[in-house]
Structure formats: C-alpha cells, structure tokens
KOLDRENKOL-708160 format. One line per 4 residues: number of its first residue (from 1); their letters; for each residue y, x, z of N, C-alpha, C, O. Coordinates in steps of 0.2 Angstrom, whole numbers, padded with zeros to 4 digits, always signed. Layout:
NUM	A	Y/X/Z/Y/X/Z/Y/X/Z/Y/X/Z  ... $
// end
This chain:
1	XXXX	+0010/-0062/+0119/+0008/-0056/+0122/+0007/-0051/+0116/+0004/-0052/+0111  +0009/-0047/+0118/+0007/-0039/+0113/+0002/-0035/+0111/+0000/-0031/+0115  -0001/-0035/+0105/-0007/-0031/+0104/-0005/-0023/+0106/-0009/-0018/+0107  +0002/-0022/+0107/+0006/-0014/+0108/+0004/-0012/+0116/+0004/-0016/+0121 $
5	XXXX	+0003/-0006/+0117/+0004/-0005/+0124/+0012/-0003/+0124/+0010/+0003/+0123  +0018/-0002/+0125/+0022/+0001/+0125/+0025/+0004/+0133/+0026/+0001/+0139  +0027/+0010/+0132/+0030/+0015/+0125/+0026/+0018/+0122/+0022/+0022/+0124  +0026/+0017/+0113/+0023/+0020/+0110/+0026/+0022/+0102/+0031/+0020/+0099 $
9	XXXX	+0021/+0027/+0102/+0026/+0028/+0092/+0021/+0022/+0087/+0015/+0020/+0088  +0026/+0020/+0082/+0025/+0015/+0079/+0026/+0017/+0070/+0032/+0017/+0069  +0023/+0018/+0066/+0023/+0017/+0059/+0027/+0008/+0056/+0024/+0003/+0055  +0035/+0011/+0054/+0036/+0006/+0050/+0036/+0006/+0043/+0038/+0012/+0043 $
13	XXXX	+0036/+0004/+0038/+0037/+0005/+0032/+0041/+0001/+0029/+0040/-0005/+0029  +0045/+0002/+0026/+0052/-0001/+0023/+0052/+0001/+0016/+0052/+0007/+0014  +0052/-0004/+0011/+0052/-0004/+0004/+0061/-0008/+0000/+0064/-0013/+0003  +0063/-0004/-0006/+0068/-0005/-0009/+0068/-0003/-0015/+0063/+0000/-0017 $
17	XXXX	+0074/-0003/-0019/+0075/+0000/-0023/+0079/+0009/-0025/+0085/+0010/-0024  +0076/+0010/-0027/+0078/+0018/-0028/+0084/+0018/-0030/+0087/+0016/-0035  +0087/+0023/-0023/+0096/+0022/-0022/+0096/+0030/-0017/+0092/+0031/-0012  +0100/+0033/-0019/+0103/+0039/-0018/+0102/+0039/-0010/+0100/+0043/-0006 $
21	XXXX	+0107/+0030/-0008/+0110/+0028/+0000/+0105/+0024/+0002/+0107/+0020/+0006  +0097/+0025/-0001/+0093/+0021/+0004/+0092/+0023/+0011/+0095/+0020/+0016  +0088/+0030/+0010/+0087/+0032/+0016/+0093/+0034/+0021/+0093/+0037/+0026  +0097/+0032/+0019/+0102/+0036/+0023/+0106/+0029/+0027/+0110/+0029/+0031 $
25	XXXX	+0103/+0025/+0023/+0104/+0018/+0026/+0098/+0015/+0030/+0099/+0010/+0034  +0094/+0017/+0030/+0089/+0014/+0034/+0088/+0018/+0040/+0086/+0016/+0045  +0090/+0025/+0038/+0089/+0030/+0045/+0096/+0025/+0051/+0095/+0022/+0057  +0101/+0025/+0048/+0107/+0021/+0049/+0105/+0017/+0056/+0107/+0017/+0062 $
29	XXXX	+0100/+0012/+0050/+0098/+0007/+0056/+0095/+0008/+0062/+0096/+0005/+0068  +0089/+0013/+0061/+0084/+0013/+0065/+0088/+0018/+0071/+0086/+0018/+0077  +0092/+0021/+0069/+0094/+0026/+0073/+0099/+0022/+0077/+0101/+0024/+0082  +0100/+0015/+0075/+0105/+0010/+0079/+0100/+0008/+0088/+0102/+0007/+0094 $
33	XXXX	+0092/+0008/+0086/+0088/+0003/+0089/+0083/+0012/+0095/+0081/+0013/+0101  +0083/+0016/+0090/+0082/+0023/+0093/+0085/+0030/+0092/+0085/+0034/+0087  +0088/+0031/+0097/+0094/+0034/+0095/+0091/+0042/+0094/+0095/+0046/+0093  +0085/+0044/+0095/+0080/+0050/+0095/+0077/+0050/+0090/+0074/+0055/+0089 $
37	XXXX	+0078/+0044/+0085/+0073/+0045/+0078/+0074/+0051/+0076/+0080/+0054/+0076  +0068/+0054/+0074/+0067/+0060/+0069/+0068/+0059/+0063/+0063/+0061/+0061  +0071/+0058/+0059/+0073/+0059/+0051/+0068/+0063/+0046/+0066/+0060/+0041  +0066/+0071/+0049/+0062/+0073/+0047/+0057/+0071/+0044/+0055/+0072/+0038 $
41	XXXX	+0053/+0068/+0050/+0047/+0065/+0051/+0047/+0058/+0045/+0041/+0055/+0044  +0052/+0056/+0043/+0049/+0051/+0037/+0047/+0052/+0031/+0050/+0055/+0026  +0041/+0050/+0030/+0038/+0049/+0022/+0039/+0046/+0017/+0037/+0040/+0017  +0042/+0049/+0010/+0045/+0045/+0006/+0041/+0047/-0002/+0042/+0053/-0004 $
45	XXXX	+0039/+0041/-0003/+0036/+0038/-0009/+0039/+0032/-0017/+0039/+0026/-0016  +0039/+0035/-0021/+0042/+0031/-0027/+0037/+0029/-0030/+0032/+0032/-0032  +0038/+0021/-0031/+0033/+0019/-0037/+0033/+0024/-0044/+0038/+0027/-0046  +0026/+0022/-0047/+0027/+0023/-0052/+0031/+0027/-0057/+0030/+0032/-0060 $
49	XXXX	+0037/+0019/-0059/+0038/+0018/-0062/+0046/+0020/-0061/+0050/+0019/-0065  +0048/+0024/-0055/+0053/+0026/-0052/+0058/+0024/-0048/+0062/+0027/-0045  +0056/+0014/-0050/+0063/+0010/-0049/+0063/+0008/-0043/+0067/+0005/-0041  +0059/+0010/-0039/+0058/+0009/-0030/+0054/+0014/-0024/+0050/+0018/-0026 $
53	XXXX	+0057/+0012/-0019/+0055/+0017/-0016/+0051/+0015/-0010/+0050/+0009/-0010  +0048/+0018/-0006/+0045/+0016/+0001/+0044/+0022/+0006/+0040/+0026/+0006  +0049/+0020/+0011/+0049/+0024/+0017/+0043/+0022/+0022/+0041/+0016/+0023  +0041/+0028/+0026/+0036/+0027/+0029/+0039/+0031/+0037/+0038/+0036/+0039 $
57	XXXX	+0042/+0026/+0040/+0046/+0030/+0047/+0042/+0027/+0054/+0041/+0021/+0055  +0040/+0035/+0059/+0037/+0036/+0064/+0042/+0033/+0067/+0048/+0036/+0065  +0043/+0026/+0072/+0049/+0028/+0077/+0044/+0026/+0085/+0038/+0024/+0086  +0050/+0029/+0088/+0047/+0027/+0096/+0051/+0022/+0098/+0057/+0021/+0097 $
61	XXXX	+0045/+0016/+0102/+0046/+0010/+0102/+0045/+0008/+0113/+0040/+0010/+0116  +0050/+0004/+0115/+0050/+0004/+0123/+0047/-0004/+0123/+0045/-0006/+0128  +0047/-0007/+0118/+0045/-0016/+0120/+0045/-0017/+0112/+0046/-0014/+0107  +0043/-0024/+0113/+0040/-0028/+0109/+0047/-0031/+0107/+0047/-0032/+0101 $
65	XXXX	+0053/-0032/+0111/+0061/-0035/+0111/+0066/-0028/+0106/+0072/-0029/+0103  +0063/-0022/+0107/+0065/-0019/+0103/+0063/-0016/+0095/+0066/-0012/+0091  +0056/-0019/+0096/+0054/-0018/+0090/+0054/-0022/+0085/+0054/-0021/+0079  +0054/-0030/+0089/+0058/-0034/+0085/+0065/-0037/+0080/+0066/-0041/+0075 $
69	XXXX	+0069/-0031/+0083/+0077/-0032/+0083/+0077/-0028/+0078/+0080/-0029/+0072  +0074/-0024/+0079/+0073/-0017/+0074/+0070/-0018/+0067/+0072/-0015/+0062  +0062/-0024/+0067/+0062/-0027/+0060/+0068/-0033/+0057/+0069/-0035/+0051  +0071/-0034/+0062/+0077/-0037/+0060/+0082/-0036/+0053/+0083/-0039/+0048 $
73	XXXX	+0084/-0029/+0058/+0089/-0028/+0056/+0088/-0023/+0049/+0093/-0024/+0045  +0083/-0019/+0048/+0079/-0018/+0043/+0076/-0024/+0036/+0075/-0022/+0030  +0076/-0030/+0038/+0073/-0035/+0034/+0082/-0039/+0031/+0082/-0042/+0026  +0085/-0038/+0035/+0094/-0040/+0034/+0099/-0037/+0030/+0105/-0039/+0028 $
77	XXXX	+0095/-0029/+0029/+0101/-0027/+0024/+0098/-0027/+0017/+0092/-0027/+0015  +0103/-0028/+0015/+0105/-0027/+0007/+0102/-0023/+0004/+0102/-0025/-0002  +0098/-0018/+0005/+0097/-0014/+0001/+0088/-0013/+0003/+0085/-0008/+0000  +0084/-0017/+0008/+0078/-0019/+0008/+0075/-0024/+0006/+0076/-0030/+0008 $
81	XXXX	+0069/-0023/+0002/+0065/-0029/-0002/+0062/-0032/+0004/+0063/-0038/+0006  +0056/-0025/+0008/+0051/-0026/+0012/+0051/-0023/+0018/+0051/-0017/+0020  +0049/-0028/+0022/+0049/-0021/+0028/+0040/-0024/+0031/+0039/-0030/+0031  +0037/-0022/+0033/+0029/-0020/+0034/+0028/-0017/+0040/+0023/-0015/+0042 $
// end
C-alpha cells in the first residue's frame, strides 16, 4: 500500500553528471511516463565543483504503477548516477 494519495504532484530528483544533453534526456524520459510535464518548473543545481548536476522535477503522478516505471526508467539511462 501507498503512503501517496494519488493523483498527485510528486518532487523527483535525478542526479548526473554535467552534460550539455542531461536535462534534455531526463525531460525525454519523464515526458515518456507524463506527457504534461512542465519543463519549466525544474530546478537545477551543480555541485560544487561543476562536475555534476542535480535536477529537481515536479511531475504529476496517477498511481504508484506509474511512478514506479518512471523511477525505472530514469535509474536506467546512461546518463544518471541517482534518482531519489
């Protein structure tokens, strides 16, 4: 059972390294699982030291079966350390 009530918006956080085609590969994804994501609406943060990055993406979530697909597929590519 779900601590979620769903339909709800949901903060994910996706970490990588700093690449020109991160976010535009991660929007990619999420935009496969909600096809309404806002783009706008993510926050993006660099360490430090410049060599990584971390998005911080509002999406809207119908079930616990699509939010799971969705950390999937995000934890799958290539170009993510972390997904949180």
């Amino acid at each position: 059972e779900s601590l979620l009530e769903f339909p709800c918006d949901f903060d994910i956080k996706v970490m990588g390294e700093s690449n020109e085609k991160f976010a535009e590969s991660i929007i990619k994804i999420i935009k496969k699982h909600d096809v309404n994501f806002d783009s706008s609406k993510i926050e993006m943060k660099g360490s430090s030291t410049g060599k990584y990055i971390s998005l911080t993406c509002n999406v809207y979530v119908t079930s616990q079966n699509q939010l799971d697909k969705m950390y999937i597929d995000l934890s799958k590519s290539p170009m993510t350390n972390f997904v949180l």
